[in-house]
C-alpha positions in Angstrom: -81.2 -0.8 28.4 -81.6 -4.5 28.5 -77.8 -6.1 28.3 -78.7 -8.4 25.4 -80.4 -6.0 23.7 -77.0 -3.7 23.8 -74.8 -6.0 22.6 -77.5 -6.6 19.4 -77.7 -3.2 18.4 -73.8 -2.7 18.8 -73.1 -6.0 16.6 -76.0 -4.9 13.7 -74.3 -1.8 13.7 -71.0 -2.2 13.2 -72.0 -5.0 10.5 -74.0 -3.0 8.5 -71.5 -0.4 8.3 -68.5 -2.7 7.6 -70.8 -4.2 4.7 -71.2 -0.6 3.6 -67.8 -0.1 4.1 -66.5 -2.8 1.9 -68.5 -2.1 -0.9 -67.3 1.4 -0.6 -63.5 -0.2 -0.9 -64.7 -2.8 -4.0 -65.6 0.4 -6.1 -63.3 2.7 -5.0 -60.7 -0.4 -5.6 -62.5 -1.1 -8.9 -62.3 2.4 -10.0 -59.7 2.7 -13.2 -56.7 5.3 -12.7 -57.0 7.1 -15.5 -53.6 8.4 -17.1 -54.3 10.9 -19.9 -52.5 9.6 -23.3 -50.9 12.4 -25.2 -53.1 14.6 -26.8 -54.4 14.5 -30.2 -57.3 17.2 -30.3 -58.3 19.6 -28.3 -61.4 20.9 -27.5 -62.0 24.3 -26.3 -62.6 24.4 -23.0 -64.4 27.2 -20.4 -63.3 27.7 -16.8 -65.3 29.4 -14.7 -64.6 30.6 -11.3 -66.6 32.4 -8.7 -64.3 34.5 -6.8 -65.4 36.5 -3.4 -62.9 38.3 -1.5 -60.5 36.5 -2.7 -57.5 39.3 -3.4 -55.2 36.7 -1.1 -55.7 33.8 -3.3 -56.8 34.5 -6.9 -53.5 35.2 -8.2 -52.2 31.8 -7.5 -54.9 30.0 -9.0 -54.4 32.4 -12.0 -50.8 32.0 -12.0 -51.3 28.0 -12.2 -54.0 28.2 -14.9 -50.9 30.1 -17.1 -49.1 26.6 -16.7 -51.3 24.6 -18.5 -50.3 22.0 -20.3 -52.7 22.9 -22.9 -53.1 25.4 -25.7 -53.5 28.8 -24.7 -56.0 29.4 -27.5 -57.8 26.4 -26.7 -59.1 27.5 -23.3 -60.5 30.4 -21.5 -61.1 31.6 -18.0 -63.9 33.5 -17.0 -63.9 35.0 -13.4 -66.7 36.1 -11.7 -66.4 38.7 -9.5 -68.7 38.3 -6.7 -69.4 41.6 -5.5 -66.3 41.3 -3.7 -65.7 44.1 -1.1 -61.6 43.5 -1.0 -59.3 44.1 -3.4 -60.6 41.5 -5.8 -62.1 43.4 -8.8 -59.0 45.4 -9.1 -56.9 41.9 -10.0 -58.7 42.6 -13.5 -56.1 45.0 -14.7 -53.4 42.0 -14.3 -54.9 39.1 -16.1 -53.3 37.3 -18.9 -54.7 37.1 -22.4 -57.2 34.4 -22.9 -58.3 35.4 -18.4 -61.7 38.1 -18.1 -63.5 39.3 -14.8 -67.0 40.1 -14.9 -70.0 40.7 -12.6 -73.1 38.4 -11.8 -76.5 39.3 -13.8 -77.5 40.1 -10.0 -77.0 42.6 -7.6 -75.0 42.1 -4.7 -78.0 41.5 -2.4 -79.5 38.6 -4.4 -76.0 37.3 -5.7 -74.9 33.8 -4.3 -72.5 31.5 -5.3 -74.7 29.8 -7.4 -76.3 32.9 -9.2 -71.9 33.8 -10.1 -71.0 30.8 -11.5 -74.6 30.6 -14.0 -73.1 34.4 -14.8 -70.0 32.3 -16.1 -71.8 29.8 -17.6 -73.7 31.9 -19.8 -70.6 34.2 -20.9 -68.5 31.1 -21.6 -68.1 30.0 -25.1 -66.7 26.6 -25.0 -69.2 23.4 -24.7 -67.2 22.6 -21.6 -67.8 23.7 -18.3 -65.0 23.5 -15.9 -65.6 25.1 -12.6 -63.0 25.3 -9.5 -62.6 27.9 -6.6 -60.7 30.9 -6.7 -58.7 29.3 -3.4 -57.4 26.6 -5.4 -54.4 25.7 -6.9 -54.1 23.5 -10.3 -51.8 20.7 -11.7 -50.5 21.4 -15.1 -52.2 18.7 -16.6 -55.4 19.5 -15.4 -57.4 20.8 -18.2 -55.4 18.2 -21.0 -56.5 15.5 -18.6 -60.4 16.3 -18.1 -60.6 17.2 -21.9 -59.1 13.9 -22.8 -61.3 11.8 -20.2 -64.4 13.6 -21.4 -63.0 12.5 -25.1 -63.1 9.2 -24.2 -66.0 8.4 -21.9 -68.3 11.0 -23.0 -69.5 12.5 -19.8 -71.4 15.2 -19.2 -70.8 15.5 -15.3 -66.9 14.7 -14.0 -66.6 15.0 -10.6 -62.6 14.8 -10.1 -60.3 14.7 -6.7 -59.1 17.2 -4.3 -57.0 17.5 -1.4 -56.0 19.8 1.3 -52.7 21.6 1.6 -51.7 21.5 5.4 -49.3 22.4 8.3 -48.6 20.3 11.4 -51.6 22.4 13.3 -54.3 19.8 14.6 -57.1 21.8 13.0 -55.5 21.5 9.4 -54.5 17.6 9.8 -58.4 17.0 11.3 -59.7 18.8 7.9 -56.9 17.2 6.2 -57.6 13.3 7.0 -61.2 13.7 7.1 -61.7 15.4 3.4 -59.0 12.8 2.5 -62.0 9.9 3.4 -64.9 12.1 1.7 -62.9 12.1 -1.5 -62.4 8.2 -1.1 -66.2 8.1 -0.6 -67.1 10.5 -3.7 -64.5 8.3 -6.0 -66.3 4.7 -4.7 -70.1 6.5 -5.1 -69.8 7.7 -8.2 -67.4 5.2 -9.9 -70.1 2.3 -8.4 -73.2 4.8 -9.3 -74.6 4.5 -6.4 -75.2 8.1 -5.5 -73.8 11.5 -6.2 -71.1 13.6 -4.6 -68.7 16.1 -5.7 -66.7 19.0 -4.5 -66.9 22.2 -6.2 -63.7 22.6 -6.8 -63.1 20.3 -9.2 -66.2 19.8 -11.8 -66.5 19.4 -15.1 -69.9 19.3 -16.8 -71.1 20.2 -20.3 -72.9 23.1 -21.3 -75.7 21.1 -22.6 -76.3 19.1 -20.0 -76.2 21.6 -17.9 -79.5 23.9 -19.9 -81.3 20.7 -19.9 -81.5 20.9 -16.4 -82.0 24.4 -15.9 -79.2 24.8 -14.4 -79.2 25.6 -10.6 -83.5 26.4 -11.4 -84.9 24.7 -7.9 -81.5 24.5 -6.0 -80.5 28.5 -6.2 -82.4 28.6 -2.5 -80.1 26.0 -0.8 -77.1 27.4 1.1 -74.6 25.1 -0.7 -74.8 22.6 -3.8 -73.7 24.2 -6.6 -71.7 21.4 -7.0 -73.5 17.7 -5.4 -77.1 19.2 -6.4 -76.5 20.1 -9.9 -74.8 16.3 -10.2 -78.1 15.2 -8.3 -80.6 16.8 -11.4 -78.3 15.9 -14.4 -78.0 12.4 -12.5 -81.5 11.6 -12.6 -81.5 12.7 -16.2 -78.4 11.2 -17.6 -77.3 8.6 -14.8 -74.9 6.9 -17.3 -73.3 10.6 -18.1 -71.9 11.0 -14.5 -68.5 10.2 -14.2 -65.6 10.3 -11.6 -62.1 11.2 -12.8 -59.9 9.3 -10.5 -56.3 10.8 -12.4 -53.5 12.0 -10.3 -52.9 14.6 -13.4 -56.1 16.1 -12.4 -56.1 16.9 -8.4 -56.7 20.4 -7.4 -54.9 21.4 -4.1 -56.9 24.0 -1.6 -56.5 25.2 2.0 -58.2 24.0 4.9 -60.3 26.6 7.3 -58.2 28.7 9.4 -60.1 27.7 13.1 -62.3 25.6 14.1 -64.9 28.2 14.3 -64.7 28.3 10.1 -64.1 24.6 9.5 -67.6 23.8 12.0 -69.1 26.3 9.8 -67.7 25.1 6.0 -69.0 22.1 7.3 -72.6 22.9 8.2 -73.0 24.6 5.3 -72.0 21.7 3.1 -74.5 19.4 5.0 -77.1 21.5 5.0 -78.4 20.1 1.4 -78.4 16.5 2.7 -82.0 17.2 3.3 -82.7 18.5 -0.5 -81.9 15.2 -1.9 -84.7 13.1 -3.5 -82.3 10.0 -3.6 -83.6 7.7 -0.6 -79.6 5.6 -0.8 -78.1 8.9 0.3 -80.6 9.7 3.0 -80.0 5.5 4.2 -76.3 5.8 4.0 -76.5 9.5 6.1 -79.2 7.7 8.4 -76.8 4.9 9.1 -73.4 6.5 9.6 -74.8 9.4 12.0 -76.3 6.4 13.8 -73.0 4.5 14.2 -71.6 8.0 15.8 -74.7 8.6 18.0 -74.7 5.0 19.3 -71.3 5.7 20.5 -72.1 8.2 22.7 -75.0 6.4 24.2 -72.6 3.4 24.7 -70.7 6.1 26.3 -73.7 7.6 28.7 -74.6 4.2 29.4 -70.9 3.1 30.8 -71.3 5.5 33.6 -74.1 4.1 35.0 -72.4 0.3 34.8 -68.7 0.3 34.6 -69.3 -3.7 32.7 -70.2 -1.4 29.5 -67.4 0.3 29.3 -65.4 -2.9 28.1 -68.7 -2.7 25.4 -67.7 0.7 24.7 -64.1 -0.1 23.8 -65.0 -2.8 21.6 -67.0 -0.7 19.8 -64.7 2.0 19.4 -61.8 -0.4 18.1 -64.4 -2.2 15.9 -65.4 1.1 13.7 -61.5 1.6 13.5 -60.6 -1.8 12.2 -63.7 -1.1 9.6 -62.7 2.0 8.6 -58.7 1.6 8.0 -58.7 -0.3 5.2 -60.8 2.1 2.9 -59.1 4.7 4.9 -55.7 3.7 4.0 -56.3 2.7 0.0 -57.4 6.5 0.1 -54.3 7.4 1.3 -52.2 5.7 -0.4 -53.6 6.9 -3.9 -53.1 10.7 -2.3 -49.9 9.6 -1.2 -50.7 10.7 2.1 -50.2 7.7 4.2 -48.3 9.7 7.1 -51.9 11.2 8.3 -52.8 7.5 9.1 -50.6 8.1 12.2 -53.4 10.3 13.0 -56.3 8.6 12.3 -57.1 6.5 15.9 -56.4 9.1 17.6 -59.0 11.7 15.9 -61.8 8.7 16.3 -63.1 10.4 19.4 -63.1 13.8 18.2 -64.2 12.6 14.8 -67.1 11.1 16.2 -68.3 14.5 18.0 -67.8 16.1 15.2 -70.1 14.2 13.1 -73.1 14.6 15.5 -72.7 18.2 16.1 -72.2 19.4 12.3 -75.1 16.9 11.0 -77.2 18.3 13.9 -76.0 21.8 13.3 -76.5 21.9 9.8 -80.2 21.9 10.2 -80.6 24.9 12.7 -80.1 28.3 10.6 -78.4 30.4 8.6 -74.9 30.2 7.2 -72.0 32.8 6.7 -70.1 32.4 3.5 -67.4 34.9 2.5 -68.8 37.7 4.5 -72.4 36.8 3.1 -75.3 35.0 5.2 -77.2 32.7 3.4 -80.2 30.6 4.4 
């Protein structure tokens, strides 16, 4: 490749992905912290929760739920048993007042995650839908907090922040740090509406909007996306009704995958639905960050045929770092997880590979959740 032409493509790169990544910062910047007032009504609220094989975790989630800072009458929690094959149905026998478990309108063949939580949604009785996993653990003020935003702004989807529980393994501070920036991005997409995203286990959305789009009618098919695809189809009909809860009071704490092996896997799955989306700004954005990754590893090839380019190469590498930090450490700071940043230059490498491989993965096959392939 012609010198001139190298340098180019290595300088357009990096400056259209620093201009993406300050407008990322602007919003997620620009983005209210929203501290809950004290209460003064409160609606009744439904959670639902899809459990598989989860006997391990459930009763935490279950035991946090219980310390609500919120009327007990004023909420209830519907689990979904998902044809677990563990332990999990018999955790039915020990749940509080105000708690039930019940079964998918499916059979266990034809069940998915999906399928589970419309089972909940139809059972629940309150005309807010608040979903989370059954690995999860919730703040006390979690359910006051979303009730009072949704009060307030009126919206019928909340996507609301997560974070990872970890240990000083690599594996968990990779998952840890690199969720850490996909919430940043989620907070900055949504709050700037310039496309969805949303993790699953932390939703809110209203029963009504919710039957206007047929629920998961058109997405039930796709491996993942019972959370970013349902956003996607109540976006497009309510774009001013999608809303991102950036409140301390309202993070929900979850475990990272065990191995690698799992996380690669987690991982596919999740991108698998890039390709579902009718939105062309998430296809550009996906388009132009899996380039910046790729380019790196031709910058790389290329260096061992002339030793000149790996000077090129190094530039390149430090220049994606000094973009990212920033963004990377406003995140942080709001997470008050600032002591991963110790880690983030030296994961760049490995973060890199990683991208390519799951966004090339993710398009291959089938997945395995919870003991279950799906397509």
């Amino acid at each position: 490749m012609a010198p001139m032409l190298l340098l180019f493509t290595t300088i357009s790169l990096l400056g259209l992905y620093g201009a993406l990544l300050l407008y990322y910062l602007y919003h997620w910047k620009k983005a209210a912290v929203f501290h809950p007032p004290p209460a003064t009504s409160f609606p009744f609220l439904s959670v639902v929760i899809a459990a598989r094989n989860e006997e391990n975790t459930l009763p935490l989630l279950v035991q946090s739920l219980t310390q609500q800072d919120y009327p007990r009458n004023a909420f209830e929690v519907i689990i979904v048993n998902d044809h677990s094959t563990d332990g999990t149905a018999s955790l039915a026998a020990t749940l509080p007042q105000g708690f039930r478990m019940i079964l998918p309108d499916t059979s266990a063949e034809q069940s998915s995650k999906k399928k589970a939580i419309a089972s909940g949604v139809r059972a629940a009785k309150g005309d807010l839908i608040v979903v989370t996993d059954a690995d999860c653990i919730v703040s006390t003020q979690w359910l006051a907090t979303i009730a009072c935003f949704q009060q307030e702004t009126g919206a019928q989807f909340i996507a609301a922040p997560v974070k990872f529980t970890y240990t000083s393994s690599l594996i968990q501070v990779f998952q840890a740090l690199d969720f850490l920036v996909l919430q940043g991005l989620t907070a900055a997409s949504v709050s700037a509406r310039f496309h969805s995203m949303a993790n699953g286990a932390n939703l809110a959305y209203t029963k009504e909007a919710y039957t206007k789009v047929n629920g998961f009618e058109g997405i039930d098919a796709v491996a993942s996306g019972d959370d970013m695809l349902l956003m996607y189809k109540i976006w497009q009909q309510q774009p001013k009704g999608v809303w991102y809860l950036k409140s301390k009071e309202a993070i929900v704490s979850t475990a990272p995958m065990p191995n690698w092996q799992a996380f690669i896997n987690q991982r596919r799955r999740w991108a698998s639905k890039t390709l579902y989306y009718d939105d062309k700004k998430v296809m550009a954005v996906a388009v132009l960050v899996y380039s910046v990754n790729v380019w790196f590893i031709l910058l790389l090839i290329t260096s061992f045929f002339n030793s000149n380019y790996g000077w090129l190469l190094l530039a390149y590498l430090f220049g994606k770092l000094v973009l990212e930090l920033p963004f990377v450490y406003s995140v942080a700071r709001f997470y008050k997880e600032q002591r991963l940043l110790w880690y983030f230059p030296l994961f760049q490498p490995l973060h890199i590979l990683y991208t390519i491989s799951v966004g090339f993965l993710s398009q291959l096959g089938g997945f395995e959740w919870k003991g279950r392939q799906t397509k």
